[in-house]
C-alpha positions in Angstrom: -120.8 -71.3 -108.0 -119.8 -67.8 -109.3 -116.5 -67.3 -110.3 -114.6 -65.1 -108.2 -111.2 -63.1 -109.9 -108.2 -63.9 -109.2 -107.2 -60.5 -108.6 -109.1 -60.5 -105.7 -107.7 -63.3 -104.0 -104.3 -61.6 -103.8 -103.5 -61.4 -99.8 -102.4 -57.6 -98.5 -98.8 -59.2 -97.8 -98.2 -60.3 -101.3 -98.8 -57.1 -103.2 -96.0 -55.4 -104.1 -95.2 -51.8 -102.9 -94.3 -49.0 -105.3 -90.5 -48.1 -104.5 -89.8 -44.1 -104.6 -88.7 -42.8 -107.5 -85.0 -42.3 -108.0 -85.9 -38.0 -107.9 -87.2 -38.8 -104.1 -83.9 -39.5 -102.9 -82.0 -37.3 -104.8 -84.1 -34.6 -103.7 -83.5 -35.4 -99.5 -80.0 -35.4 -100.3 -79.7 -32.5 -101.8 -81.9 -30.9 -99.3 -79.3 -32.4 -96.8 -76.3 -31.2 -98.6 -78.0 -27.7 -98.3 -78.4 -28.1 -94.9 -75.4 -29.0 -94.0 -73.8 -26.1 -96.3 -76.0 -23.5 -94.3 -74.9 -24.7 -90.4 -71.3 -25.1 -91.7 -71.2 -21.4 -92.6 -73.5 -20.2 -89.6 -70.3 -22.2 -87.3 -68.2 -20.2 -89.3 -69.8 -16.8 -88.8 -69.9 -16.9 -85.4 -66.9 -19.0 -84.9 -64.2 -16.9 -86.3 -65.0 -13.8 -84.3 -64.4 -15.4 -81.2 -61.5 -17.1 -82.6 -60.3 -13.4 -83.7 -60.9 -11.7 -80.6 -58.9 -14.2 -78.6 -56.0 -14.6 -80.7 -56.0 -10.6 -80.7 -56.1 -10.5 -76.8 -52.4 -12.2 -76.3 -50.9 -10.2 -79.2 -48.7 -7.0 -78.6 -50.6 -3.5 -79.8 -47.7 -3.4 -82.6 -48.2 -6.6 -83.7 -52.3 -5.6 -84.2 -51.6 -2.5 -85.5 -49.0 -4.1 -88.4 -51.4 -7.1 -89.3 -54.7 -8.1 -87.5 -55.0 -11.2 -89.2 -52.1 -12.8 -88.6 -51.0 -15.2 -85.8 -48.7 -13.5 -83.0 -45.0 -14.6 -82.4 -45.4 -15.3 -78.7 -48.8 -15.7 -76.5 -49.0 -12.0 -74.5 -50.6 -12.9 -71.3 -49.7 -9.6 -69.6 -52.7 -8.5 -71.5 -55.2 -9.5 -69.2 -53.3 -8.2 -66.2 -53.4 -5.0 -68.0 -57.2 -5.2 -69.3 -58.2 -6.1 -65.2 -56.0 -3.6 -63.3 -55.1 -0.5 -65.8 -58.8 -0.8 -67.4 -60.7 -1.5 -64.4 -62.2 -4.5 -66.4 -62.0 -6.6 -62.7 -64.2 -4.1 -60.9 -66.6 -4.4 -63.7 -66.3 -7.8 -63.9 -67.2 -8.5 -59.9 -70.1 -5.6 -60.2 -71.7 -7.9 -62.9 -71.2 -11.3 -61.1 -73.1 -9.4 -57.9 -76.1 -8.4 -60.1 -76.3 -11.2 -61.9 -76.2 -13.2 -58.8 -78.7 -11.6 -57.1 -80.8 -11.7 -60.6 -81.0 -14.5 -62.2 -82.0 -16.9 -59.0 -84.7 -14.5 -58.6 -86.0 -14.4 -61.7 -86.0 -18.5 -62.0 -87.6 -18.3 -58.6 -90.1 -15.9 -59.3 -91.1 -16.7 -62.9 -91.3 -20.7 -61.8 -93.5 -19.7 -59.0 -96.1 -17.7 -61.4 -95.5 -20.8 -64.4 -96.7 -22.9 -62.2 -99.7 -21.5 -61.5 -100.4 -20.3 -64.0 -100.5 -23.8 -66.1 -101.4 -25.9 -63.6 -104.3 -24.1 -61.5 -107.3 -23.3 -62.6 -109.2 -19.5 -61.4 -110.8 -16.4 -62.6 -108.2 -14.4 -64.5 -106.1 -16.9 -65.2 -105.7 -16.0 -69.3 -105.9 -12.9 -68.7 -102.8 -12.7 -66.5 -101.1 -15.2 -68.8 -102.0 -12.5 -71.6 -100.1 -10.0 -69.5 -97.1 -11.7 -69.5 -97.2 -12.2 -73.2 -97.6 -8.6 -73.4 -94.6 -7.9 -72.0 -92.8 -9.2 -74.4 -93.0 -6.8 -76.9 -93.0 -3.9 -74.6 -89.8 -2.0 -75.5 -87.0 -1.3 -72.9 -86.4 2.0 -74.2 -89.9 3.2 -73.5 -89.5 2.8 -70.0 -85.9 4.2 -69.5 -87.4 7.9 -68.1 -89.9 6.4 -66.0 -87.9 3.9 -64.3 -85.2 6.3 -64.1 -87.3 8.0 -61.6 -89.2 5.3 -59.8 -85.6 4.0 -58.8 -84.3 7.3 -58.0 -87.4 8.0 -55.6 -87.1 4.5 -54.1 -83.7 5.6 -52.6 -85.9 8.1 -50.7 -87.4 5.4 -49.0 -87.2 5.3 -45.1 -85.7 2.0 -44.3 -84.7 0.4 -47.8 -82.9 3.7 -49.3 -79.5 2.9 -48.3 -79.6 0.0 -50.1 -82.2 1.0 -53.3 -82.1 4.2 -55.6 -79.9 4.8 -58.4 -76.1 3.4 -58.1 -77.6 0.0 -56.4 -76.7 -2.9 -57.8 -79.7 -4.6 -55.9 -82.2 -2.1 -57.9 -80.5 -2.6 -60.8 -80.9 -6.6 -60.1 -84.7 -6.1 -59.5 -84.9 -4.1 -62.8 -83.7 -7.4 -64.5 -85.8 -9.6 -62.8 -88.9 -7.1 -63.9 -87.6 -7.1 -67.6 -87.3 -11.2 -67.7 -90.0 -12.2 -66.1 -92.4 -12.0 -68.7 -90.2 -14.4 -71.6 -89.5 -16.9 -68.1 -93.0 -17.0 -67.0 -94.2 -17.5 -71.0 -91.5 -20.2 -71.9 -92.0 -22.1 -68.0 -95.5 -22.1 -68.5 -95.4 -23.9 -71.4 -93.3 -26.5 -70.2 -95.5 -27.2 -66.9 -97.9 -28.1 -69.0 -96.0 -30.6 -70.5 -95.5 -32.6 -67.4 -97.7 -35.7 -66.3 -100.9 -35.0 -64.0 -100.6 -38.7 -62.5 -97.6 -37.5 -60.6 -98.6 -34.5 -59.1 -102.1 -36.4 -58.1 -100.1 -39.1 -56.5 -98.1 -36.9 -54.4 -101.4 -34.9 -53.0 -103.1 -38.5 -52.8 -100.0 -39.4 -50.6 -100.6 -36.3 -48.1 -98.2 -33.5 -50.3 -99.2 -30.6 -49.8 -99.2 -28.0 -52.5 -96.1 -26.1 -51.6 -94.3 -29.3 -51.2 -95.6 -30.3 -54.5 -94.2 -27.3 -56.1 -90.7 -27.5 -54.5 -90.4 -31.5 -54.0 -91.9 -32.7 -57.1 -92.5 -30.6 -59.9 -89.1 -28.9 -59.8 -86.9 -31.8 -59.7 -89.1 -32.9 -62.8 -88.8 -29.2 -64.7 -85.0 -29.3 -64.2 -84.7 -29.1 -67.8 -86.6 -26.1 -68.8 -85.0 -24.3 -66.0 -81.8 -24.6 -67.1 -82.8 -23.8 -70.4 -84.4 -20.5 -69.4 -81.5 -20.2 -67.1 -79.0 -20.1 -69.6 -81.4 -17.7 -71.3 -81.4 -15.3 -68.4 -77.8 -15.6 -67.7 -76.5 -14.6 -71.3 -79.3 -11.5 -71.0 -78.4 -10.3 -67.4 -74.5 -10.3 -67.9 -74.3 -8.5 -71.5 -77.5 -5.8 -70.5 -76.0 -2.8 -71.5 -79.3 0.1 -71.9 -80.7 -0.1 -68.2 -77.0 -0.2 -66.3 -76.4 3.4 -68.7 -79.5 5.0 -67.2 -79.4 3.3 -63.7 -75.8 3.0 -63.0 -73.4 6.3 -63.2 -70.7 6.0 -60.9 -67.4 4.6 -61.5 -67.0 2.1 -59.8 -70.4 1.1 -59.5 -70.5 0.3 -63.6 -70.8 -3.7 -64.8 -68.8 -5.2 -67.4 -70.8 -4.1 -70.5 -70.4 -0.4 -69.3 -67.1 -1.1 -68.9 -65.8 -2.7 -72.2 -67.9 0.4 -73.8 -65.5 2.9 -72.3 -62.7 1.1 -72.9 -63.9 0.6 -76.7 -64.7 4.5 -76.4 -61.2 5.2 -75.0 -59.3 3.2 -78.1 -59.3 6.2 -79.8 -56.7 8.6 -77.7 -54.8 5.5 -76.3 -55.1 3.0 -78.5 -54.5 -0.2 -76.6 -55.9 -2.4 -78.6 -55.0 -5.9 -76.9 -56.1 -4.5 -73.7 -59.2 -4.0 -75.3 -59.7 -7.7 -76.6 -58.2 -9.2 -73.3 -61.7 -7.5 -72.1 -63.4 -9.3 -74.0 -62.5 -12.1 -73.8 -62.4 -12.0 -70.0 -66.2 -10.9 -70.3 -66.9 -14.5 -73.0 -64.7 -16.9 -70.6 -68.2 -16.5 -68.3 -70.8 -17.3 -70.6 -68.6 -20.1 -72.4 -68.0 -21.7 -69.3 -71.7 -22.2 -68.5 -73.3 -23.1 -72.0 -70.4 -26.1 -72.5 -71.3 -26.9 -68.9 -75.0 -27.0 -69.6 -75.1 -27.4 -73.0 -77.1 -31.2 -73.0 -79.5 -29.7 -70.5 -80.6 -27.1 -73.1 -80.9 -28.9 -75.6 -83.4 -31.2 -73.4 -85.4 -28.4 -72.3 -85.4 -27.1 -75.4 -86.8 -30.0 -76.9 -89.2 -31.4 -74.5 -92.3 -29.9 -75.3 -91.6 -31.6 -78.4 -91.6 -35.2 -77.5 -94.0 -34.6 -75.5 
């Protein structure tokens, strides 16, 4: 018999694996470290405004004027009172919920709708429609402001629907917004229905489903996540749109909240009511605040589920 080496008689499980060098870890760490550095001082940056603006907002105008860093002696609620009544900040605050309302279900209903399709179906045109969408999204708002100025000036020309169209409408205004998102909701929905399983949507057609129940009934419910997501998303644009309410929306007390906080900004200079001013604001944040801690964990899920899948 041949002799066979010893070295190769040494079973897989026996042989000993290299531990990482001591750099290895060192290096993760400090990567980590450096990490952690960077999102503590992002917090920060956008943290302390907010902090600023509200501790501002219950402070008197004397007490801004002598220090703006500094804490205030007593908590100045009157502020707000003044900010929605003297300001008109609660006019433009309801003008802003009615557009957004009208909006922002659209949109999601709209851009689902075309998502769907779009990643699920099949048919001639379908990349190049998809293509379109992506287009839009680096078509800039201010190229459009003179056209659209006029397309929703002529619509209030319109036999039946002029009463309710034209310039000064909050329901054209709310249609210009759902024009404007459509193309980020379709592109970021689209992906998403992709990301959901085929066996499910074949069972429910196998069990008699038709395809508008399908839609509405099953894949919905299941892309509950990146709705919300893009719902947030839609939300935070809609309510702080400032360029197309400046062209489309000139009366008084047809302006949102944006317009609003603008003139009142504008208007700090002869009156100088400075806590007024932040009350505003922070009347306009309460909003958004309220719905991101609300729907924060959703986000994050929709935000992360093409991932994992």
């Amino acid at each position: 018999m041949t002799a066979v080496d010893d070295r190769t008689k040494t079973p897989p499980a026996s042989r000993a694996v290299r531990p990482r060098g001591p750099g290895v870890g060192a290096g993760q760490g400090a990567l980590n470290l450096l990490n952690g550095t960077f999102l503590l001082i992002w917090g920060l940056v956008t943290t302390l405004p907010l902090l600023w603006a509200v501790v501002s907002s219950v402070k008197t105008n004397s007490e801004f004027l002598a220090d703006p860093w500094a804490l205030p002696g007593a908590a100045h609620l009157e502020n707000f009172g003044r900010a929605w009544t003297v300001a008109n900040i609660g006019q433009y605050f309801v003008n802003s919920v009615i557009v957004v309302v009208i909006s922002v279900p659209l949109t999601m209903l709209l851009g689902a709708m075309a998502a769907y399709v779009l990643a699920r179906y099949d048919f001639p045109g379908n990349r190049i429609i998809y293509f379109g969408f992506v287009a839009g999204l680096i078509f800039p708002v201010f190229l459009a402001l003179v056209p659209l100025f006029f397309v929703v000036r002529n619509t209030g020309n319109l036999p039946l629907l002029g009463e309710v169209l034209g310039l000064n409408s909050h329901l054209s205004l709310a249609l210009v917004y759902v024009a404007f998102s459509m193309p980020f909701t379709v592109f970021f929905l689209t992906a998403f229905f992709r990301t959901l399983p085929n066996s499910i949507a074949e069972a429910a057609i196998v069990d008699g489903c038709s395809h508008f129940g399908l839609f509405f009934r099953v894949m919905l419910p299941m892309a509950k996540p990146g709705l919300i997501s893009i719902g947030l998303f839609n939300v935070l644009g809609h309510w702080n749109q400032y360029v197309l309410p400046v062209v489309l929306m000139n009366e008084p007390d047809k302006k949102v909240l944006a317009q609003g906080l603008a003139a009142l900004a504008i208007s700090q200079g002869y009156r100088g009511d400075w806590s007024a001013l932040f009350a505003g604001l922070v009347i306009a944040l309460l909003p958004v605040l309220i719905v991101y801690v609300l729907f924060q964990k959703q986000v994050q899920a929709g935000l992360t589920a093409g991932v994992l899948k």
